[in-house]
PASEBA-1860 file (N, C-alpha, C; in nm, 3 decimals):
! residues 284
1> XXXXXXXX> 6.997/-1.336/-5.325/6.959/-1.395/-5.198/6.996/-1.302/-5.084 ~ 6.911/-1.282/-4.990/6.949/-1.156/-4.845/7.018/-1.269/-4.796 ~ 7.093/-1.192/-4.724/7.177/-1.237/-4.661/7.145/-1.272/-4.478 ~ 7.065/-1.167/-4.460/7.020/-1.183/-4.294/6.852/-1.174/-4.292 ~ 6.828/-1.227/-4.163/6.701/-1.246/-4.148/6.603/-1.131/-4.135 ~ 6.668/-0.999/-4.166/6.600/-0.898/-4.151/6.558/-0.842/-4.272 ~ 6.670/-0.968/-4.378/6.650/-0.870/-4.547/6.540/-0.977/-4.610 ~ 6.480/-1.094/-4.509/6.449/-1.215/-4.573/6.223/-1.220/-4.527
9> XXXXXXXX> 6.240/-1.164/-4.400/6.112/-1.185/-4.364/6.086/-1.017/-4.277 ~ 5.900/-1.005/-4.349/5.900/-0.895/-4.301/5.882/-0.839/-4.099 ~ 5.917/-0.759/-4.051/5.928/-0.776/-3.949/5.795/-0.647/-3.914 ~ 5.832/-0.631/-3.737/5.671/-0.595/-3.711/5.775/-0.474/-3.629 ~ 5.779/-0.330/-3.622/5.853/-0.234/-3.576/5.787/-0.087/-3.547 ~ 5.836/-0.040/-3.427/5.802/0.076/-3.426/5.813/0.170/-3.565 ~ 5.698/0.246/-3.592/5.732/0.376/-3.703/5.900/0.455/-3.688 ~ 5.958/0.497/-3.794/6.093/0.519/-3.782/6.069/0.679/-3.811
17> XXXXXXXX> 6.169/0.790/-3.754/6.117/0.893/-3.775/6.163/0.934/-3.980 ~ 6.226/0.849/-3.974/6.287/0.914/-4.126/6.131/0.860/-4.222 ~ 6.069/0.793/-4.178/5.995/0.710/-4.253/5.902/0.590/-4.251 ~ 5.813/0.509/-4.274/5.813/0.403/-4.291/5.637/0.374/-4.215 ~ 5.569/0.303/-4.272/5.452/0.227/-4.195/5.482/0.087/-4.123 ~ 5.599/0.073/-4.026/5.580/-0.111/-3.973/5.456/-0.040/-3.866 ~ 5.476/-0.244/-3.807/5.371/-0.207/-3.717/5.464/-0.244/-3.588 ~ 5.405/-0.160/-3.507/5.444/-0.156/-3.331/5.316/-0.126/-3.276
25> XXXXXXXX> 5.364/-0.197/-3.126/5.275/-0.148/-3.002/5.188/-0.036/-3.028 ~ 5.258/0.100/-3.100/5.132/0.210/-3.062/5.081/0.239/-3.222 ~ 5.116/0.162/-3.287/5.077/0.205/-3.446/4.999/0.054/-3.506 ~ 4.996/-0.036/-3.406/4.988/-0.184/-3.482/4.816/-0.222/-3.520 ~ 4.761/-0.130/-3.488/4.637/-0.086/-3.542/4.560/0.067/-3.473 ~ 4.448/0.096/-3.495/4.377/0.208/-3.467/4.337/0.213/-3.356 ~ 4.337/0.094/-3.290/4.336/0.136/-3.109/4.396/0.175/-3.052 ~ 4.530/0.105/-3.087/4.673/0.100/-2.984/4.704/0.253/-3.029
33> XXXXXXXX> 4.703/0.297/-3.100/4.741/0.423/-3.144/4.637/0.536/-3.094 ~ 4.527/0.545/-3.092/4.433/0.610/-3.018/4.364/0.597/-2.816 ~ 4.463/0.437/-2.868/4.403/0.425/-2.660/4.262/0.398/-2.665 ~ 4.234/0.334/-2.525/4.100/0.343/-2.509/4.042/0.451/-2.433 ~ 3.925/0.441/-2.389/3.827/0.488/-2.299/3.925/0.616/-2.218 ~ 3.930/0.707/-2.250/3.954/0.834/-2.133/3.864/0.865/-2.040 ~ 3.778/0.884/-2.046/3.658/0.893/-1.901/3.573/0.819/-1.933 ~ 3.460/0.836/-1.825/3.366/0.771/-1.820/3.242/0.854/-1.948
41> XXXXXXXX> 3.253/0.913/-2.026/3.195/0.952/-2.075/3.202/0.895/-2.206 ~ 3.343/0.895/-2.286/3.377/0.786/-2.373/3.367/0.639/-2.353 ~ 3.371/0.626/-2.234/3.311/0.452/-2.258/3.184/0.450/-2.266 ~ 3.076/0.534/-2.224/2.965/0.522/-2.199/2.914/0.557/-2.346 ~ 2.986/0.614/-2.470/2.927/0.601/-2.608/2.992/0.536/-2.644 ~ 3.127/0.457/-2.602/3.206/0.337/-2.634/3.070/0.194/-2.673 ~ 2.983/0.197/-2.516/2.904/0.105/-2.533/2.772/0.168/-2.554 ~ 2.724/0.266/-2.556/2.577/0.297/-2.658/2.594/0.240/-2.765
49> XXXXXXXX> 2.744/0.265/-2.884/2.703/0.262/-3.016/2.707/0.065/-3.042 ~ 2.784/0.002/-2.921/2.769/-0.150/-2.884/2.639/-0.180/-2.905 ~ 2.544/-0.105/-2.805/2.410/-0.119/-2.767/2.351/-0.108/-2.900 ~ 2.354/-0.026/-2.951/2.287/0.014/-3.071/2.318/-0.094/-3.176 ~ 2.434/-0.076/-3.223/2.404/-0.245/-3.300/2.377/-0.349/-3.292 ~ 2.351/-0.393/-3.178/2.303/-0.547/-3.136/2.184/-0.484/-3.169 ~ 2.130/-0.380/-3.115/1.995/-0.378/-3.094/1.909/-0.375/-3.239 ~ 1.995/-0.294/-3.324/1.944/-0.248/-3.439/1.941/-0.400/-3.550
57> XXXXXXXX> 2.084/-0.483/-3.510/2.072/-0.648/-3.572/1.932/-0.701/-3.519 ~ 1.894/-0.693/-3.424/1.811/-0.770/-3.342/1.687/-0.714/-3.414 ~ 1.688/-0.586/-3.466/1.526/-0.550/-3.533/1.526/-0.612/-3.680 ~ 1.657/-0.557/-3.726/1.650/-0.583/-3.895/1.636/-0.744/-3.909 ~ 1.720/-0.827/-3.824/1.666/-0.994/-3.864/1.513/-0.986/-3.832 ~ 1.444/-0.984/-3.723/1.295/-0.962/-3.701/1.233/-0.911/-3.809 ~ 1.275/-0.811/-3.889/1.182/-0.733/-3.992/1.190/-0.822/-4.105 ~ 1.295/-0.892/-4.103/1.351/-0.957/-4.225/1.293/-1.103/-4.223
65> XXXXXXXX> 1.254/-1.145/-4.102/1.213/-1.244/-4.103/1.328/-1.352/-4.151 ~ 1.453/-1.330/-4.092/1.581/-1.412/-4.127/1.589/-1.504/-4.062 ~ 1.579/-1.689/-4.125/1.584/-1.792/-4.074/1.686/-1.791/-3.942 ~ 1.612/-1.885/-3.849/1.761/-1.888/-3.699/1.852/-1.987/-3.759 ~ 1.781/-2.051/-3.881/1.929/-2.139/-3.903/2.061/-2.068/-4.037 ~ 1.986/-1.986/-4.031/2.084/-1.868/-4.104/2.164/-1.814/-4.026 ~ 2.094/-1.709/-3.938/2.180/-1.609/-3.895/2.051/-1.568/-3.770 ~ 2.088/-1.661/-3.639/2.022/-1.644/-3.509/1.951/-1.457/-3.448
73> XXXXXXXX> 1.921/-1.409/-3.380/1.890/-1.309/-3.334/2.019/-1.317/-3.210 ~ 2.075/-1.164/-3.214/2.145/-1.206/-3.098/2.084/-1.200/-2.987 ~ 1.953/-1.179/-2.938/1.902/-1.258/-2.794/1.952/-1.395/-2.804 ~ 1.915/-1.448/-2.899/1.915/-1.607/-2.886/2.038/-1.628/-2.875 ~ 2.109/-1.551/-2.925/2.273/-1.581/-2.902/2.309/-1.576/-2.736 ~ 2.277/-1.433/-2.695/2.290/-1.398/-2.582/2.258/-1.564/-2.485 ~ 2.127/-1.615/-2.487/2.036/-1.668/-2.386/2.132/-1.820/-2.438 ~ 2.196/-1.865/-2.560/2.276/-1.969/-2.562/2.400/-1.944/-2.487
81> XXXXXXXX> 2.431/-1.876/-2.523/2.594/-1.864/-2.432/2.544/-1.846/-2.294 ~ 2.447/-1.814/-2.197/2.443/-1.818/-2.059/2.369/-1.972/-2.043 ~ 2.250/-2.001/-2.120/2.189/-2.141/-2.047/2.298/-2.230/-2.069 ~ 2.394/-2.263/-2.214/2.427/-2.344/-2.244/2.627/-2.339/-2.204 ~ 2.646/-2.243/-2.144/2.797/-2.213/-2.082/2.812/-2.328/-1.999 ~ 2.744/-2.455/-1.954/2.850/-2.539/-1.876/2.832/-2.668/-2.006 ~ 2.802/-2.632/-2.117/2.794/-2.728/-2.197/2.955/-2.708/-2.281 ~ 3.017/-2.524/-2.299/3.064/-2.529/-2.296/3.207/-2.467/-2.199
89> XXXXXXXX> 3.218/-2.490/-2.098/3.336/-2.487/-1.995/3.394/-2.571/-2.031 ~ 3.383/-2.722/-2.062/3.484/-2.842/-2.068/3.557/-2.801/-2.154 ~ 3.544/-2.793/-2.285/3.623/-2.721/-2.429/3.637/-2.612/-2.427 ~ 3.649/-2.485/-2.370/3.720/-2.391/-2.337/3.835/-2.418/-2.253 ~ 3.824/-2.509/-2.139/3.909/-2.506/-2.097/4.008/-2.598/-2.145 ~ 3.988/-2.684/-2.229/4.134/-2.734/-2.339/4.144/-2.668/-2.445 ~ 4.049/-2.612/-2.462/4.145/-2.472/-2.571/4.179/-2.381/-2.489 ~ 4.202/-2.342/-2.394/4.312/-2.271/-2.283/4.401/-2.364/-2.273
97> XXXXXXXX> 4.388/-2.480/-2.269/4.499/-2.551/-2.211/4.584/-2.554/-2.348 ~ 4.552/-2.639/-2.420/4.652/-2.598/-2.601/4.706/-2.464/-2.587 ~ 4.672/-2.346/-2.611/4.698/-2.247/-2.609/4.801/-2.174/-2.540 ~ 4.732/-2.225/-2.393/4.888/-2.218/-2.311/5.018/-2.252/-2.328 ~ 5.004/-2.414/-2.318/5.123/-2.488/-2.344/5.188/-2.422/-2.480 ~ 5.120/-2.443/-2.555/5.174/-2.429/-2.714/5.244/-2.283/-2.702 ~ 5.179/-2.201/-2.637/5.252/-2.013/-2.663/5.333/-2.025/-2.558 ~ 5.345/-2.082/-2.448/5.485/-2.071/-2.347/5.597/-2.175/-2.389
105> XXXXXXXX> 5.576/-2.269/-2.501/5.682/-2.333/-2.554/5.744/-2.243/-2.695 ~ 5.659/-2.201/-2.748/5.648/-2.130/-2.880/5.759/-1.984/-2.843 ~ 5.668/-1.929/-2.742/5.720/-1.806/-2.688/5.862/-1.798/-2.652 ~ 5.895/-1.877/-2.588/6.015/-1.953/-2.494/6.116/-1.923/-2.630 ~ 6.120/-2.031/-2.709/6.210/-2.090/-2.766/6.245/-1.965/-2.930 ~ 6.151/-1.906/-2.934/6.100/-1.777/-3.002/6.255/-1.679/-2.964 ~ 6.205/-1.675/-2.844/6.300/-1.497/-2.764/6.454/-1.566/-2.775 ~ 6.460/-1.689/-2.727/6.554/-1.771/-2.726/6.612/-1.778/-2.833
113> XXXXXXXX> 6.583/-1.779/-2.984/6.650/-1.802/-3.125/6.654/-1.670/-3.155 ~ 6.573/-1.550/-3.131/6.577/-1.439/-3.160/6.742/-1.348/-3.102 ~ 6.768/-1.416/-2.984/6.887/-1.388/-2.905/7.036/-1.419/-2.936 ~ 6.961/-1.539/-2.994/7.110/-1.668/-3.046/7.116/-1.585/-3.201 ~ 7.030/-1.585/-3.239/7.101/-1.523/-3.432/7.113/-1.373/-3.417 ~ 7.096/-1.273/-3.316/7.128/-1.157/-3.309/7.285/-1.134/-3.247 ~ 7.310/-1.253/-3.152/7.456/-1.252/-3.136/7.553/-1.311/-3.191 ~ 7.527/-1.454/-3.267/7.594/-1.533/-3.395/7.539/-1.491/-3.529
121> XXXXXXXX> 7.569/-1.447/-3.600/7.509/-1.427/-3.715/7.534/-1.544/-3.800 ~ 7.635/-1.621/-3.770/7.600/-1.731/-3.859/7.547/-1.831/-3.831 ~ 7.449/-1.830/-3.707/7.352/-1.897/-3.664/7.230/-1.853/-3.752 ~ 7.186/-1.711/-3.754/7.118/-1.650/-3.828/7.098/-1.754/-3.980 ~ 7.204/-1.765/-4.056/7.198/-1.793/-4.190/7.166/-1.919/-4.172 ~ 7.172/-2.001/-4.101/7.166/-2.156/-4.048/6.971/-2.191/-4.030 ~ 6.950/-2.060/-3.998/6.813/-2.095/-3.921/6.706/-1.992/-3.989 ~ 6.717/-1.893/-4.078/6.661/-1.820/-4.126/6.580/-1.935/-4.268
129> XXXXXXXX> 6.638/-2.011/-4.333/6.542/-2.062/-4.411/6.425/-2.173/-4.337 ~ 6.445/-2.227/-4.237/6.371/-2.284/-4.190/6.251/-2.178/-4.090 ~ 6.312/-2.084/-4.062/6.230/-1.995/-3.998/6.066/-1.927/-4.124 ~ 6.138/-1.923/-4.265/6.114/-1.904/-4.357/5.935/-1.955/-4.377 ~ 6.000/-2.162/-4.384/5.939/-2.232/-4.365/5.821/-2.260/-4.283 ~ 5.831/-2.197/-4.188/5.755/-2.225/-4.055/5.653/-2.109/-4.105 ~ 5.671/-1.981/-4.111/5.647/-1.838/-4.193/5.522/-1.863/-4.242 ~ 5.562/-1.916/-4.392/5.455/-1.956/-4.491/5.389/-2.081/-4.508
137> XXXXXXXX> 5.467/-2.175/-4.407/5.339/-2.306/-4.404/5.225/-2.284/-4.340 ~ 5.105/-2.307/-4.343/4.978/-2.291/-4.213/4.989/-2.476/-4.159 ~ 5.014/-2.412/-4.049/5.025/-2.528/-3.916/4.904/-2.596/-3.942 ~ 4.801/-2.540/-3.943/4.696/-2.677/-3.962/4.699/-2.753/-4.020 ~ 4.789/-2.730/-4.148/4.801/-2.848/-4.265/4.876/-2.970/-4.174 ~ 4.902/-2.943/-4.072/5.034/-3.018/-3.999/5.011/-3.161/-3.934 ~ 4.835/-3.054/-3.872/4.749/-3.161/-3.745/4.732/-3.291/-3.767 ~ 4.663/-3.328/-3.935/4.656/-3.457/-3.914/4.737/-3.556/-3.972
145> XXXXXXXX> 4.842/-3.488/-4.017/4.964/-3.582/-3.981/5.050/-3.616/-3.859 ~ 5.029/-3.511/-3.762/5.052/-3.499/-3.633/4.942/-3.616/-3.552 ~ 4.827/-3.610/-3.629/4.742/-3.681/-3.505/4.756/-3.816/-3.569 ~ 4.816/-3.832/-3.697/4.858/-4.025/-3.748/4.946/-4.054/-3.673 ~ 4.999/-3.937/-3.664/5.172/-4.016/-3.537/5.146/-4.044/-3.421 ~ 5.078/-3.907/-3.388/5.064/-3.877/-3.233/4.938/-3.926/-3.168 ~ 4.804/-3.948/-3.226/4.697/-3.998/-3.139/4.604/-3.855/-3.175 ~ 4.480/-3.867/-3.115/4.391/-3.732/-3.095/4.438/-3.695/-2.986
153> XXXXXXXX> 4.508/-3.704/-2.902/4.544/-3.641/-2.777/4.579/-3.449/-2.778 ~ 4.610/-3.366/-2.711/4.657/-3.229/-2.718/4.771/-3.216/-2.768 ~ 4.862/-3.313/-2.760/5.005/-3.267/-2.824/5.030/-3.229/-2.924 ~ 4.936/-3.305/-3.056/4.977/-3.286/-3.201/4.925/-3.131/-3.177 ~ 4.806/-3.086/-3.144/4.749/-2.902/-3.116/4.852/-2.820/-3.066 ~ 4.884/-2.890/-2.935/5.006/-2.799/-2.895/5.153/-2.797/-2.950 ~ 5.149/-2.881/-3.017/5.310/-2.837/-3.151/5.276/-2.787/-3.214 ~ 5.137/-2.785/-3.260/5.059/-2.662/-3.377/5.127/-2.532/-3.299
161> XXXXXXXX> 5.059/-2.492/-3.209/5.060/-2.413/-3.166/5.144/-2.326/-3.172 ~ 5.239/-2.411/-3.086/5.428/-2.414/-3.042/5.446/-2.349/-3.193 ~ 5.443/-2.432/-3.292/5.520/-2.386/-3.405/5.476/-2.266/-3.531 ~ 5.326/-2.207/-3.469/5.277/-2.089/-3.539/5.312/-1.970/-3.434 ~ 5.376/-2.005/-3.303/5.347/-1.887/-3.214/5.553/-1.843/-3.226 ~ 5.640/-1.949/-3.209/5.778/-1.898/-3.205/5.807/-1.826/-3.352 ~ 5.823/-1.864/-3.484/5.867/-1.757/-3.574/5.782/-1.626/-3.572 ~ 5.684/-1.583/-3.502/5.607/-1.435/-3.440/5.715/-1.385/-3.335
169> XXXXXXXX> 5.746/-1.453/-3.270/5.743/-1.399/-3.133/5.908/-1.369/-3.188 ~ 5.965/-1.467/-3.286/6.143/-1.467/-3.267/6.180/-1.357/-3.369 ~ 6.106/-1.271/-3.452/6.127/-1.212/-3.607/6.082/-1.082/-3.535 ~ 5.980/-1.074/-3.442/5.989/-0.933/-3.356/6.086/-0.943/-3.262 ~ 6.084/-0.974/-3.148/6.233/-0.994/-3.078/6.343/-0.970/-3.126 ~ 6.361/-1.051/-3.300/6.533/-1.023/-3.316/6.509/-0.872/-3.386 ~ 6.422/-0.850/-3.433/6.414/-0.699/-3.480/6.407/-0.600/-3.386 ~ 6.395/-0.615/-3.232/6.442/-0.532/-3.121/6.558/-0.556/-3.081
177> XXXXXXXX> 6.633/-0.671/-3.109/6.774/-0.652/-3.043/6.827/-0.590/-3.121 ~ 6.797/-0.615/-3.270/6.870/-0.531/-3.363/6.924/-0.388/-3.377 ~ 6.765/-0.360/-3.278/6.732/-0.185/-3.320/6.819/-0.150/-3.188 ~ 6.911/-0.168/-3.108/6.915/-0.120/-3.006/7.052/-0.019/-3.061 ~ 7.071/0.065/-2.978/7.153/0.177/-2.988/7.286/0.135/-2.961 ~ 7.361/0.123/-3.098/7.516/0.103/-3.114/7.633/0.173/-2.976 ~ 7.569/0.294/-2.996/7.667/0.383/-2.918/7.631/0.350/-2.757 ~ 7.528/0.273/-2.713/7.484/0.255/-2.565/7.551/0.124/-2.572
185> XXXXXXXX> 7.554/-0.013/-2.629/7.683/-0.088/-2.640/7.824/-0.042/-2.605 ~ 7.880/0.047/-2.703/7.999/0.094/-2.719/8.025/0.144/-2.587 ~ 7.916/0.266/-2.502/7.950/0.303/-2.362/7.936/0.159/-2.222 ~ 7.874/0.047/-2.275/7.881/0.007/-2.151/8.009/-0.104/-2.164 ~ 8.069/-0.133/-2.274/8.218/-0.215/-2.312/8.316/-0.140/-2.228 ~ 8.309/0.012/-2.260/8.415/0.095/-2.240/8.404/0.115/-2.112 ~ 8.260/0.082/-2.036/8.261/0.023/-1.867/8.338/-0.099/-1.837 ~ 8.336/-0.166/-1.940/8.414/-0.279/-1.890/8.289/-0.426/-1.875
193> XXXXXXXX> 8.142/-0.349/-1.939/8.075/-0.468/-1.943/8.126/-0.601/-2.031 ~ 8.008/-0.736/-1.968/8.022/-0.806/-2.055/7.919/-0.837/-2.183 ~ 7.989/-0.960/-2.252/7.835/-0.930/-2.381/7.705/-1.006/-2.297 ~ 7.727/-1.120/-2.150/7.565/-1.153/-2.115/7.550/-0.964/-2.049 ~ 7.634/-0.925/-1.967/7.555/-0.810/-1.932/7.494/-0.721/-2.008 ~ 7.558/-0.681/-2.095/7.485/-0.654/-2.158/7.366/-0.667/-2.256 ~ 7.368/-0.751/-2.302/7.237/-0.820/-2.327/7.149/-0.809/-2.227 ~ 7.159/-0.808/-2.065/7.056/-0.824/-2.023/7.020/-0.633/-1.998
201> XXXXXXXX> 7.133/-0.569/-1.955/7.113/-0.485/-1.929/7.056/-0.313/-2.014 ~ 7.143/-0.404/-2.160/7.117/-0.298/-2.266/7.022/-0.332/-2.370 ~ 7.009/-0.492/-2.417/6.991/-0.525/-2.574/6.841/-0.541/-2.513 ~ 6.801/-0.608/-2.425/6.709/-0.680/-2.345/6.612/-0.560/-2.344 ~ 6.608/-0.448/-2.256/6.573/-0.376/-2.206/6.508/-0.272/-2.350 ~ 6.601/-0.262/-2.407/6.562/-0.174/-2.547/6.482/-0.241/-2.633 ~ 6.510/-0.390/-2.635/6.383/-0.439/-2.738/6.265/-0.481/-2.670 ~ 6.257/-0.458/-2.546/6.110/-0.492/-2.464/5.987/-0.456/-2.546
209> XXXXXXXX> 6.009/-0.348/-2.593/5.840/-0.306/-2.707/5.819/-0.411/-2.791 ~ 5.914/-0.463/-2.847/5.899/-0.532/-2.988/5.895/-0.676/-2.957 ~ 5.921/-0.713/-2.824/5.897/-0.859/-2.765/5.765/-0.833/-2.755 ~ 5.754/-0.731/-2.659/5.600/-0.728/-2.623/5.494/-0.786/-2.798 ~ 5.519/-0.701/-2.839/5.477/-0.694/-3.000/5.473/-0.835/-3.010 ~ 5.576/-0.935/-3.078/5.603/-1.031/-3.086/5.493/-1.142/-2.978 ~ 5.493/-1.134/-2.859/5.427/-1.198/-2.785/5.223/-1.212/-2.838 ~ 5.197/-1.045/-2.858/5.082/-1.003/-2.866/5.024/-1.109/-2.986
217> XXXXXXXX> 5.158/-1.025/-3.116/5.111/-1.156/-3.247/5.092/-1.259/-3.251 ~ 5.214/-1.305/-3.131/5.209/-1.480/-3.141/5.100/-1.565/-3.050 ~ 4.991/-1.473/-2.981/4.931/-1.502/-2.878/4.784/-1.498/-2.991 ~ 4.799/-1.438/-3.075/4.681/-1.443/-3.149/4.684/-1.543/-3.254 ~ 4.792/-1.581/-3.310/4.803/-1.668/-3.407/4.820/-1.771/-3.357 ~ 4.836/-1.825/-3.214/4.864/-1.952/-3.146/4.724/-1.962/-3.147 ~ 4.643/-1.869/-3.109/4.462/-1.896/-3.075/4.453/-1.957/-3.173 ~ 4.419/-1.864/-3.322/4.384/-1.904/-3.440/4.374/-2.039/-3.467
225> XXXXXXXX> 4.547/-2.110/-3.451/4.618/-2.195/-3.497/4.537/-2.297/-3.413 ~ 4.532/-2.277/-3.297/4.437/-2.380/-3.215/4.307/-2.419/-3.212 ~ 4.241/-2.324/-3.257/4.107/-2.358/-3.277/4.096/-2.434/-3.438 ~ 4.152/-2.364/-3.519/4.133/-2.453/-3.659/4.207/-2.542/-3.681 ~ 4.332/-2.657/-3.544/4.365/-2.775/-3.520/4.264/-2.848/-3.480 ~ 4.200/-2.789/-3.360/4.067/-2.841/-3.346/3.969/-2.845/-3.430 ~ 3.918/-2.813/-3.517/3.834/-2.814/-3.619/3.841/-2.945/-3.674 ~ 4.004/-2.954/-3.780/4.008/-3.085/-3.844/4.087/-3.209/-3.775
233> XXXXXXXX> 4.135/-3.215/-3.598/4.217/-3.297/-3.551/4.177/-3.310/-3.453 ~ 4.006/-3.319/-3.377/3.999/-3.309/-3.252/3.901/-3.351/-3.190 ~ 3.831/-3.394/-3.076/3.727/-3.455/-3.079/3.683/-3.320/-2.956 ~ 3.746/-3.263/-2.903/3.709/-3.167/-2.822/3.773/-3.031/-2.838 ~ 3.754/-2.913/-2.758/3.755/-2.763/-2.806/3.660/-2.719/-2.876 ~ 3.708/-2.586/-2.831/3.607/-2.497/-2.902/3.609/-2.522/-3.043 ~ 3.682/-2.532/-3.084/3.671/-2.550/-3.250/3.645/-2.654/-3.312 ~ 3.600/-2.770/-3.231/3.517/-2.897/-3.236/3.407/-2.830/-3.194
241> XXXXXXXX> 3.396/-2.758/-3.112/3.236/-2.760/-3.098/3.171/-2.657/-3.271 ~ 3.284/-2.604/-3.285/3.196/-2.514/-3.402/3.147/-2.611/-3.516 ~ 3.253/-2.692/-3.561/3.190/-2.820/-3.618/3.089/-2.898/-3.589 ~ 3.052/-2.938/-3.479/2.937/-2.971/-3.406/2.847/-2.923/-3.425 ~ 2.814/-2.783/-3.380/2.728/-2.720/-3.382/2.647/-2.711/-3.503 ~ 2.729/-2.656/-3.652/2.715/-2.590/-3.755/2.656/-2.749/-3.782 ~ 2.707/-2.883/-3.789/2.659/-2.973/-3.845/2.507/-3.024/-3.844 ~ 2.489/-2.972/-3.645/2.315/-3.006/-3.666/2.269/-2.917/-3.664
249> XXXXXXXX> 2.290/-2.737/-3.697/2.258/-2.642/-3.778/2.169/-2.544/-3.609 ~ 2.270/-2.631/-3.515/2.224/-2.519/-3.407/2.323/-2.435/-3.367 ~ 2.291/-2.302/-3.452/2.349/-2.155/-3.536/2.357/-2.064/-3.417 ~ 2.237/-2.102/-3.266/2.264/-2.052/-3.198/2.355/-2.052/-3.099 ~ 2.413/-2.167/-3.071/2.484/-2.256/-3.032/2.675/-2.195/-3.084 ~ 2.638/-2.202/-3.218/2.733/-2.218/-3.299/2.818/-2.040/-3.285 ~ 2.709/-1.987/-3.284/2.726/-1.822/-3.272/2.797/-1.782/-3.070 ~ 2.736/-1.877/-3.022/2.781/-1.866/-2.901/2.960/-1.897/-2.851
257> XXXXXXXX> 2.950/-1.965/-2.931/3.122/-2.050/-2.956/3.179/-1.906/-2.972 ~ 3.122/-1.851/-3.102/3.185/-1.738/-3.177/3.254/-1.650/-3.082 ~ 3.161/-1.593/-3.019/3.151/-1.456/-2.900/3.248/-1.525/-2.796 ~ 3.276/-1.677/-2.775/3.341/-1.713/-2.673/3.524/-1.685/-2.753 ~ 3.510/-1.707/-2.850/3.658/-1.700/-2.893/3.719/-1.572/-2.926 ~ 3.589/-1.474/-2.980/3.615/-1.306/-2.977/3.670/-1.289/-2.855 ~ 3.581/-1.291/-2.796/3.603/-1.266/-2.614/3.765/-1.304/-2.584 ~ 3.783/-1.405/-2.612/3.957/-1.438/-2.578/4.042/-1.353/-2.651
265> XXXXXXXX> 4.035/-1.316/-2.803/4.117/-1.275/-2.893/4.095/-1.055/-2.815 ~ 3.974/-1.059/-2.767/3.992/-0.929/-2.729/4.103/-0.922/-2.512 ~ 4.060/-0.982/-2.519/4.118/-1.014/-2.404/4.264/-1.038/-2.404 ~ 4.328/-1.132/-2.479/4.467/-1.100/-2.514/4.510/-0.989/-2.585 ~ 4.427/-0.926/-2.635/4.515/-0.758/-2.714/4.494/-0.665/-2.557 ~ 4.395/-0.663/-2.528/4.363/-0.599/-2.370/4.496/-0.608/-2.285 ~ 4.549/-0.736/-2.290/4.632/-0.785/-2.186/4.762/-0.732/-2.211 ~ 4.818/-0.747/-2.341/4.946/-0.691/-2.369/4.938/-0.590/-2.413
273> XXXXXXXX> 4.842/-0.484/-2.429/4.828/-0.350/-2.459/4.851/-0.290/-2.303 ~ 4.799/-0.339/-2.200/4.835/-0.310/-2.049/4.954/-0.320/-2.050 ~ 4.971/-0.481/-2.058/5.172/-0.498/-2.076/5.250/-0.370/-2.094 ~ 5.230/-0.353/-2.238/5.292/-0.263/-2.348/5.319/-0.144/-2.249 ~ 5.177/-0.088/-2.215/5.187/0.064/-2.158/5.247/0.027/-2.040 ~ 5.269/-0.066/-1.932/5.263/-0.055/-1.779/5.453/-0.109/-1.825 ~ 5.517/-0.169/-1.929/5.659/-0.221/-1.939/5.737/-0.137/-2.073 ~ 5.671/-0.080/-2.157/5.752/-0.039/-2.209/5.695/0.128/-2.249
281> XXXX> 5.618/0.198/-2.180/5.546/0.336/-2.244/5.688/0.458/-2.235 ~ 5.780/0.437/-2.191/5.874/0.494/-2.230/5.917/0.513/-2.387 ~ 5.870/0.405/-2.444/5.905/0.418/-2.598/5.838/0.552/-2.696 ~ 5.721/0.590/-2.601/5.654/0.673/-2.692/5.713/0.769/-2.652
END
């Protein structure tokens, strides 16, 4: 049996120079590690080769003569998501609202346990099997026992949420306080710091990448987690509407949802990839 929560669940970390593939901010896939757009010249074949595949989907279904209740043309996709966008505004905006709530409670209480078992360790052993738990259950299984207790209301979604987004956010976090530099402790004691100052000043500051990290994951798996609460626990959201849609087999409709939830999931890597570089690009 490991003994600490670092020997127990895998964690998400900058590359180490002795070794190793984790994932961090600039390695945590092939963007973050390459960056985007340098001039205007790379975005501009950034979006040709965009252009080109819609365009080239848009011939091969036509040639193919591929049912719309298969697999729509993306015009039709396109022309659903603009005529039919105030059909959906209402359910976007409570799947923003779940989402929110759920990742600023999730998040919160995340950095918060990540802090508490990096300075008690036998808090650590106390809370690492349940952290475990949380790990390998999928929260959706959760919803509709949540919604027998709780009602169809947002809450049972937003404890979904809450509880797929904190063991992300707390297993990167405590793996940055971890990593912080022994001997930069040791010099600010021998200042005469204390352990909150330091924490804020030393432990805090050094694991900022790996919060960031932590946040990014848990901001994507809170989405996830929310839309497929909505699916089987919900009478509204986006992920009610995909059920909806798919049921009376309007694919165009259904495809429009799609591009609306891409759109978010690219938009939050966008957001904390800014984060990342504009709070912690010292790391590289």
């Amino acid at each position: 049996m490991a003994t600490d929560l670092r020997e127990t669940i895998p964690t998400f970390g900058e590359k180490q120079e002795a070794g190793g593939d984790e994932v961090s901010l600039t390695n945590w896939s092939a963007l973050t590690s390459t960056g985007f757009a340098r001039s205007w010249g790379e975005a501009a074949s950034i979006a040709l080769v965009a252009v080109v595949v819609v365009v080239g989907l848009e011939v091969l279904l036509r040639v193919a003569q591929v049912p719309a209740y298969t697999f729509p043309l993306p015009s039709d996709i396109f022309a659903s998501l603009v005529g039919n966008f105030g059909l959906f505004w209402p359910h976007l905006l409570v799947t923003l609202q779940v989402i929110g709530i759920g990742y600023a409670i999730g998040a919160v209480v995340g950095i918060v346990l990540a802090a508490l078992i990096t300075q008690f360790p036998f808090a650590e052993k106390i809370i690492t099997p349940y952290i475990l738990l949380l790990v390998t259950t999928p929260m959706i299984a959760l919803v509709p026992l949540l919604v027998q207790k709780m009602g169809f209301g947002v809450a049972p979604r937003i404890i979904a949420v809450a509880l797929a987004v904190g063991p992300m956010v707390m297993i990167n976090s405590a793996t940055g306080f971890r990593r912080t530099d022994l001997a930069k402790i040791a010099l600010a004691r021998s200042y005469g710091a204390t352990t909150p100052q330091i924490f804020a000043k030393v432990r805090f500051p050094l694991a900022l990448p790996m919060i960031i990290v932590g946040l990014m994951v848990g901001a994507i798996f809170g989405m996830l987690t929310a839309v497929g609460a909505e699916i089987v626990g919900s009478g509204e959201g986006l992920g009610n509407r995909l059920m909806f849609y798919s049921s009376r087999i309007q694919m165009a409709n259904f495809w429009a949802v799609i591009v609306l939830l891409a759109t978010m999931g690219i938009l939050i890597y966008v957001f904390f990839y800014w984060v990342g570089k504009r709070w912690a690009s010292w790391q590289a």
